[in-house]
C-alpha positions in Angstrom: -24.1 -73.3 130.4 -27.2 -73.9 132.4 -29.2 -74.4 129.1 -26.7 -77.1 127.8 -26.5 -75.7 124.4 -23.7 -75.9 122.5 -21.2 -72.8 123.0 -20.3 -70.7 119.7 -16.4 -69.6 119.6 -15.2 -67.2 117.5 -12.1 -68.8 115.6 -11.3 -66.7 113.0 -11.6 -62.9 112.2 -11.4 -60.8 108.9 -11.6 -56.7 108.8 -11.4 -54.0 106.4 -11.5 -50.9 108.0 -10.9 -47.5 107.7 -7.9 -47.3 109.7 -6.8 -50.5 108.5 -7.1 -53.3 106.0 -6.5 -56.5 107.8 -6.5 -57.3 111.2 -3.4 -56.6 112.7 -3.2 -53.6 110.7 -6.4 -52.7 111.9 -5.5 -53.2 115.9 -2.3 -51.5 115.3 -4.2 -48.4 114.4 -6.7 -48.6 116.6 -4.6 -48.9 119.8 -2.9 -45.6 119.1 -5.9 -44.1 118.0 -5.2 -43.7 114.4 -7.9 -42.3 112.3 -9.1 -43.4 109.1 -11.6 -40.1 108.9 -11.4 -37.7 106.1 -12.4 -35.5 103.1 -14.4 -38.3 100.4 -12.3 -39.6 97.4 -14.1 -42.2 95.8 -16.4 -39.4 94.5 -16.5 -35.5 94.2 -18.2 -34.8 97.5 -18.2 -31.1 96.9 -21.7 -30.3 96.7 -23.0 -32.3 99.1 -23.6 -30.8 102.7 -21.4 -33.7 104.0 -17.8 -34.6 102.8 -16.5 -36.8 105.3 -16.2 -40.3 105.4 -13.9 -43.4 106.3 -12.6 -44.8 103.6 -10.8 -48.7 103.4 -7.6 -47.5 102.2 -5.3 -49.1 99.7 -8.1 -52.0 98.8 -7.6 -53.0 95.2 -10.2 -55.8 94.9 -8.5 -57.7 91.7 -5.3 -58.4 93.4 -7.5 -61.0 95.7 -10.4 -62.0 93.2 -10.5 -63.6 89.8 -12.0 -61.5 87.2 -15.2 -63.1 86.9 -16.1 -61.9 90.5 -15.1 -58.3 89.7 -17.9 -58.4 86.9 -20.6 -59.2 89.2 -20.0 -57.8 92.1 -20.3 -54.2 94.2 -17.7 -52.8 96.2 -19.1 -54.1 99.6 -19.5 -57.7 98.4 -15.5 -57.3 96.9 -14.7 -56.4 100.7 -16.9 -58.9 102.5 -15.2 -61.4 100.3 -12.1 -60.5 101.0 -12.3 -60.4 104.8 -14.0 -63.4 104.8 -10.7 -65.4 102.8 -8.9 -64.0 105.6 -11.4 -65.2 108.6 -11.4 -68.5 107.1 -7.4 -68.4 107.3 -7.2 -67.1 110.2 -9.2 -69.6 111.6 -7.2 -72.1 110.3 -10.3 -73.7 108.1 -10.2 -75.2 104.5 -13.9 -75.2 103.4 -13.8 -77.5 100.9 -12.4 -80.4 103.5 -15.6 -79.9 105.4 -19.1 -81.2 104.8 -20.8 -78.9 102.8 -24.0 -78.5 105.1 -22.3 -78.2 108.2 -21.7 -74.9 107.0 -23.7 -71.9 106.9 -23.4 -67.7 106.4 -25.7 -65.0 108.3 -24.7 -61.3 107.2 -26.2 -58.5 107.9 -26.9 -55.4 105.0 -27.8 -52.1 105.7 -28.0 -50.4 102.0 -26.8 -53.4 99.9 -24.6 -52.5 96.5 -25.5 -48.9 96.1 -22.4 -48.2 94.3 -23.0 -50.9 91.3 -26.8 -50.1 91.0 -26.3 -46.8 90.3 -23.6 -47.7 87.6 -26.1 -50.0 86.4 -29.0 -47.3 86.2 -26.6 -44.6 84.6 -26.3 -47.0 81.9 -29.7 -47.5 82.0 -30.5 -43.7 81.3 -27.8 -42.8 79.2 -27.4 -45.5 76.9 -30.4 -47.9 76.9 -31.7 -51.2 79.0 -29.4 -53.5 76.7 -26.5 -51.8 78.5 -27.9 -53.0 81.9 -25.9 -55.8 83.5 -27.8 -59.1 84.1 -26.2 -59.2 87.1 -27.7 -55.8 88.5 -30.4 -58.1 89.8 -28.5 -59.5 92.0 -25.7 -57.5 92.9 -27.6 -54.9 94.8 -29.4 -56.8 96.4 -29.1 -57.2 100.8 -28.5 -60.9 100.7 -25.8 -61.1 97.8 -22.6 -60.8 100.8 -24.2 -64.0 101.8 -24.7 -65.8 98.4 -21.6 -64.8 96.8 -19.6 -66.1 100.0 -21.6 -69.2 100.5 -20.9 -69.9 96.3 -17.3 -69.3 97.1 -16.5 -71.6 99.7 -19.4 -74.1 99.0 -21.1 -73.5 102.2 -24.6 -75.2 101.7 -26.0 -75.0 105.0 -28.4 -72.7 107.1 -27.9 -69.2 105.1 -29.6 -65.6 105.6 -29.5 -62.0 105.7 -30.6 -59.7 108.6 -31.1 -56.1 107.5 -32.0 -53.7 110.6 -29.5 -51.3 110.0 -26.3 -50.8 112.8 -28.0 -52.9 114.7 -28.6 -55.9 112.0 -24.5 -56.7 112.8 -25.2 -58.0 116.2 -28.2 -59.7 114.9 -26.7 -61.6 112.7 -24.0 -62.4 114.7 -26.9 -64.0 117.4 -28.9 -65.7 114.4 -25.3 -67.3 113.8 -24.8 -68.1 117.5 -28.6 -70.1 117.3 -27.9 -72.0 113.5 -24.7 -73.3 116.3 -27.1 -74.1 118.3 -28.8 -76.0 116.4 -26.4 -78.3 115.1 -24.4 -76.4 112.2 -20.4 -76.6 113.2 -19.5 -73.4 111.4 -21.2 -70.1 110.2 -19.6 -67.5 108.5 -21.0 -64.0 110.3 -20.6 -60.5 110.5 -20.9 -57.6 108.0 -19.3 -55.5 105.5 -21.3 -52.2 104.6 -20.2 -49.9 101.6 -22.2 -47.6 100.4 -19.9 -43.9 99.5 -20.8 -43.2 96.1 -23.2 -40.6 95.1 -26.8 -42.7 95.6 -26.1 -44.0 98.6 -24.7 -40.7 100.1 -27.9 -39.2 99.7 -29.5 -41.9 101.0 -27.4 -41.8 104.0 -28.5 -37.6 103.9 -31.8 -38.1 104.3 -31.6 -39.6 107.1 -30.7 -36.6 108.8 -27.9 -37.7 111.1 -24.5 -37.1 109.4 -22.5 -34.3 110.9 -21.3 -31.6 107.8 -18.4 -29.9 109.3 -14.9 -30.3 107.1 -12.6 -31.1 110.1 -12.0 -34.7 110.7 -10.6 -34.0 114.0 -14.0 -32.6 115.3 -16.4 -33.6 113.2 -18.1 -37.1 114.8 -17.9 -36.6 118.7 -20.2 -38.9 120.6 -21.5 -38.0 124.1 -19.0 -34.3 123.3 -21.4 -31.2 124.2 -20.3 -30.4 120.6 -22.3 -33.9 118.9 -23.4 -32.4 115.5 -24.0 -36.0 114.0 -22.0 -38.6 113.3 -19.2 -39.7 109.7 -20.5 -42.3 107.9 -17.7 -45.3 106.6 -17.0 -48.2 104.7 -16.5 -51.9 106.2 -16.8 -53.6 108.8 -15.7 -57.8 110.2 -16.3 -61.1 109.0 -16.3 -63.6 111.8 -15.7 -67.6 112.0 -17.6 -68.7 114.5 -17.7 -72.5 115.1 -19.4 -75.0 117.8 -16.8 -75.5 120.5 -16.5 -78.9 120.9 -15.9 -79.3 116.5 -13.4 -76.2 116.8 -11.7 -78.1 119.7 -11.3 -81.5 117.7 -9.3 -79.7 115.2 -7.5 -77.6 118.0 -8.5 -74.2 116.6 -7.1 -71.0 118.1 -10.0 -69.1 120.1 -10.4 -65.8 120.7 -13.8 -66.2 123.6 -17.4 -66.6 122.6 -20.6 -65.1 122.1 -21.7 -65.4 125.5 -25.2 -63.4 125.2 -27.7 -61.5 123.6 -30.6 -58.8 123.3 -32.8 -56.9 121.2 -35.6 -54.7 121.7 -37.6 -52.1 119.5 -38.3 -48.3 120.7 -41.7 -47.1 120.6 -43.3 -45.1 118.6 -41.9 -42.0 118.2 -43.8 -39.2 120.5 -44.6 -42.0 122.9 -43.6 -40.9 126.6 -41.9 -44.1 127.0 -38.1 -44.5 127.2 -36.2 -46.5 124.7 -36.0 -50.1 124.1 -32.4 -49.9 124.8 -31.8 -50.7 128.6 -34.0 -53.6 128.3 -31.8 -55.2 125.3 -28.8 -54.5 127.7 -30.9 -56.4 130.8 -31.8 -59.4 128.2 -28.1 -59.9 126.5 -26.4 -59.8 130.3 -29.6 -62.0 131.2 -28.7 -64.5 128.7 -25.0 -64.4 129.5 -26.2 -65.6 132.7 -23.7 -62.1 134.1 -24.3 -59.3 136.3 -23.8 -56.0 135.2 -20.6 -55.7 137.7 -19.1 -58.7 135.1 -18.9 -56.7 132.5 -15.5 -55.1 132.1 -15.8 -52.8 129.2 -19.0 -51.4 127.2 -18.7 -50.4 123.1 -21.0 -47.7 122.8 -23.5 -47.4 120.0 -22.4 -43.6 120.5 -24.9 -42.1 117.4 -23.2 -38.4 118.4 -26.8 -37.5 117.7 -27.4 -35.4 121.7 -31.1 -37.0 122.0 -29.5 -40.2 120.8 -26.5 -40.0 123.0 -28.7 -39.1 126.3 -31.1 -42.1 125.8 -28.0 -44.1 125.5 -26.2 -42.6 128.6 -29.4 -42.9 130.6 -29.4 -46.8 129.6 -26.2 -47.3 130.7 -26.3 -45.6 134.0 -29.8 -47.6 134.9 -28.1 -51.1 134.3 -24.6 -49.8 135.6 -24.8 -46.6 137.4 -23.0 -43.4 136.8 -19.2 -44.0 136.1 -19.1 -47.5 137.0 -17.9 -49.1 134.0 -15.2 -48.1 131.2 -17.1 -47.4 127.7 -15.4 -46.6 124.6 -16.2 -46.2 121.0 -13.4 -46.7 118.6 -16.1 -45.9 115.3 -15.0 -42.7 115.9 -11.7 -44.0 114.5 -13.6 -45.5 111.4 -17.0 -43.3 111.1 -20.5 -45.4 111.7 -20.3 -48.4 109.6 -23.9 -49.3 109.0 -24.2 -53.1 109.6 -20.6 -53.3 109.8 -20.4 -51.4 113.0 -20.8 -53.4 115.1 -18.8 -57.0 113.9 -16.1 -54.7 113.9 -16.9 -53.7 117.4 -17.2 -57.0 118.8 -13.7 -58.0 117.0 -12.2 -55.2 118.6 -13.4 -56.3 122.1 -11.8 -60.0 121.2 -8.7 -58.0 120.6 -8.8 -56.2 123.4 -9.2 -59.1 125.3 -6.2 -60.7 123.7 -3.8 -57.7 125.0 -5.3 -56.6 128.1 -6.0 -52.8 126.4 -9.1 -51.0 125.6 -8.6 -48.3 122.6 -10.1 -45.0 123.4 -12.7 -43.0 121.7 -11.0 -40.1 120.1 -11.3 -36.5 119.9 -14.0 -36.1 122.2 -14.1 -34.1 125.6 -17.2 -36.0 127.5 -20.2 -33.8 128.4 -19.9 -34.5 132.2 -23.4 -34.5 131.9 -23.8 -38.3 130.5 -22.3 -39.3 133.8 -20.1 -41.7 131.7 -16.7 -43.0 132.5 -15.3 -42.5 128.5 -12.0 -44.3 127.9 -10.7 -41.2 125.9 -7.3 -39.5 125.2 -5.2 -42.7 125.2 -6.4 -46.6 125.3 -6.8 -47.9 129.0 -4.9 -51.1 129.9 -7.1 -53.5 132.4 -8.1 -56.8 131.9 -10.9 -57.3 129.9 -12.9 -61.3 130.1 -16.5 -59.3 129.3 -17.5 -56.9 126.8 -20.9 -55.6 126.2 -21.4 -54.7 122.4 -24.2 -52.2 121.8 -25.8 -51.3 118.4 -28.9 -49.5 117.3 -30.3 -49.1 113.9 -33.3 -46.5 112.1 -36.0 -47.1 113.1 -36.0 -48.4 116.7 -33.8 -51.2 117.1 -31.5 -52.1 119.4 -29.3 -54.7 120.0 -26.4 -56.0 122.8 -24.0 -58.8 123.1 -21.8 -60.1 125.7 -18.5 -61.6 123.6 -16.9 -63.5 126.5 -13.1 -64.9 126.9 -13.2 -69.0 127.8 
C-alpha cells in the first residue's frame, strides 16, 4: 500500500442471523436463498401495525454462557458474545495467550438493550425501584457489547462504540481498521443489534420506515416498484480482524482485508442537494486505491424505502453506470439489522469470495427503472476479489467499504 500502513485481515468470523446461527449455517442458507423472515414470536405482535421480523432461530443463550452473564446481560449482548466465542475460534486465537493491550474491541449499537430496559422499568412501575436491577445501568447501554466482550476475553486495549445507526457497522469496522493501524495486533469488530420486544418495536415504528404487510414473501422488496418499507431483524457479525504481518507469524487462515473506506453525511433535509452517498462510494474506492471497474460485486444498503432506493440507484449508476456491476442484498433474507447489517454484509462478501458465488436478493422483481443489474432469482457464480459494502443510517449517514481478497 502506497501509504505503508499496516494491512488489517479479517481472520475470524462469528454470525447469528436470521437464517442461520453460525457461519456455515448461515452461508448455507443464504446461497439458496433461505429466508429467516416471518410473523414476530418473541412477543404478541398483534396490535402493532407491523408483525414481521427476523428472528435468530434456536438461540438459547445459557447453553454458551455461565449464569452470571445471563443476569446482567440483554439479548443482543447474549448474541454478540456468542458470535464473538466463535470469531475468536474461528480465527484460531486464545486471548488469554496474548498481551492484554494488544487487544482492543470497536462495536457499533443502534438501540442498545431495549429488551432488558424495559423488563427493568416494568419492574420499576409495577413493583417499586428496589426491584430494579443494578445492572440496568449498564445493560442498556450502547457501549455494553463492547465492555462485556472486552471483560470476557481480557482485551485491555483501544476500546469504543460507534452508534450511527446501519451505517455505525461499517464504521466501526474502519475505526478497527485505523486502532490496526496504529499498532494494536487485534480488534474484535462488527455488531450485533437486537432490539424485537415491545419498546424497541415502537421505537423502530416511529421511524416510519417498516413495511406492515403479513406476507414474508412480499413484504421487504428493495429497488421492487412494490417497496412499502423494509422488515426489521435481530443480529448481525463479529469479526477478528488482525494486523497482517502478527496474523502471518501465527499462520492464521485469512479470508481478504479491509481494503477501503468512506463516509459522508446528507444534507439537510429540503436542501436541493443530492445525497452524501456517491461521495462515500468515491472516497472508500479512493482509499482502496481501486477503480470502480475493480469492484466485482456491490451489497446494497437497499432501504426498500422508493425515495431511499432512487438516491441509492442514482449513486451507483454515477460511480458505475447503469447495469455495469452485479448488486445484491441478501438483508432481504434476514430483514435490516440495524448496526448489524452491515458486518454481516461484509462477512457475506468474504464468503462469497471464498466460493466464487454471490447470493441473490430475494423476492423482488427490479423496477427497470433503477437501471440496476440485481443478482435476483438464484445466486450468480463469478469470481469475486472486490466487494463494495454500502450502509446508511437515520439521519444522514453513509458509509462504504471495499473488503478485498489478498
Amino acid at each position: 500500500m502506497s501509504t505503508g500502513a499496516p494491512r488489517a485481515v479479517v481472520t475470524g468470523l462469528g454470525i447469528t442471523a436470521p437464517n442461520g446461527l453460525g457461519t456455515e449455517a448461515y452461508w448455507a442458507a443464504a446461497r439458496v436463498g433461505k429466508s429467516g423472515i416471518g410473523r414476530i414470536t418473541r412477543f404478541d405482535p398483534s396490535q402493532y401495525p407491523a408483525r414481521l421480523a427476523g428472528e435468530v432461530p434456536g438461540f438459547t443463550a445459557s447453553e454458551h454462557l455461565p449464569s452470571r452473564l445471563m443476569a446482567q446481560t440483554d439479548h443482543m449482548t447474549r448474541l454478540a458474545l456468542v458470535a464473538t466465542d466463535w470469531a475468536l475460534a474461528d480465527a484460531g486465537v486464545e486471548p488469554a495467550e496474548l498481551p492484554a493491550y494488544s487487544m482492543g474491541v470497536v462495536t457499533a449499537s443502534s438501540s442498545g438493550g431495549f429488551e432488558f430496559g424495559q423488563g427493568e422499568l416494568q419492574k420499576l412501575w409495577s413493583e417499586g425501584s428496589q426491584y430494579v436491577s443494578a445492572y440496568q445501568s449498564f445493560a442498556w447501554f450502547y457501549a455494553v457489547n463492547s465492555g462485556q466482550i472486552s471483560i470476557r476475553n481480557g482485551m485491555k486495549g483501544p476500546s469504543s462504540v460507534v452508534v450511527s445507526d446501519q451505517a455505525g457497522g461499517l464504521d466501526a469496522l474502519a475505526q478497527a481498521r485505523r486502532q490496526i493501524r496504529k499498532g494494536t495486533r487485534l480488534v474484535v469488530s462488527g455488531s450485533v443489534d437486537a432490539s424485537i420486544c415491545p419498546w424497541g418495536w415502537v421505537a423502530q415504528l416511529a421511524g416510519g420506515r417498516l413495511a406492515t404487510g403479513d406476507d414474508p414473501g412480499t413484504a421487504y422488496v428493495p429497488f421492487d416498484a412494490a417497496a412499502t418499507g423494509h422488515v426489521p431483524g435481530e443480529g448481525g457479525a463479529i469479526l477478528v480482524m488482525e494486523d497482517e504481518a502478527a496474523a502471518g507469524e501465527r499462520g492464521a487462515p485469512v479470508y481478504g482485508h479491509i481494503a477501503g473506506y468512506g463516509s459522508t453525511f446528507d444534507p439537510a433535509p429540503g436542501s436541493s442537494r443530492p445525497s452524501g452517498l456517491r461521495k462515500a462510494i468515491e472516497l472508500a474506492l479512493a482509499d482502496a486505491e481501486l477503480e470502480a471497474g475493480d469492484i466485482d460485486v456491490v451489497f446494497a444498503d437497499a432501504a426498500a424505502v422508493p425515495e431511499l432506493d432512487r438516491a441509492e440507484a442514482e449513486a451507483l449508476n454515477a460511480v458505475f453506470g447503469p447495469h455495469r456491476v452485479p448488486v445484491t442484498a441478501p438483508k432481504t433474507m434476514t430483514g435490516r439489522l440495524c448496526s448489524g447489517a452491515a458486518p454481516l454484509d461484509i462477512a457475506t462478501a468474504f464468503l462469497a469470495m471464498r466460493e466464487g458465488l454471490v447470493p441473490a436478493t430475494v423476492n423482488v422483481e427490479p423496477d427497470p427503472g433503477y437501471d440496476l443489474d440485481l443478482v435476483t432469482g438464484q445466486p450468480r457464480a463469478l469470481p469475486v476479489r472486490n466487494a463494495l459494502v454500502l450502509a446508511r443510517g437515520h439521519g444522514g449517514f453513509n458509509s462504504a467499504v471495499v473488503a478485498s481478497a489478498l
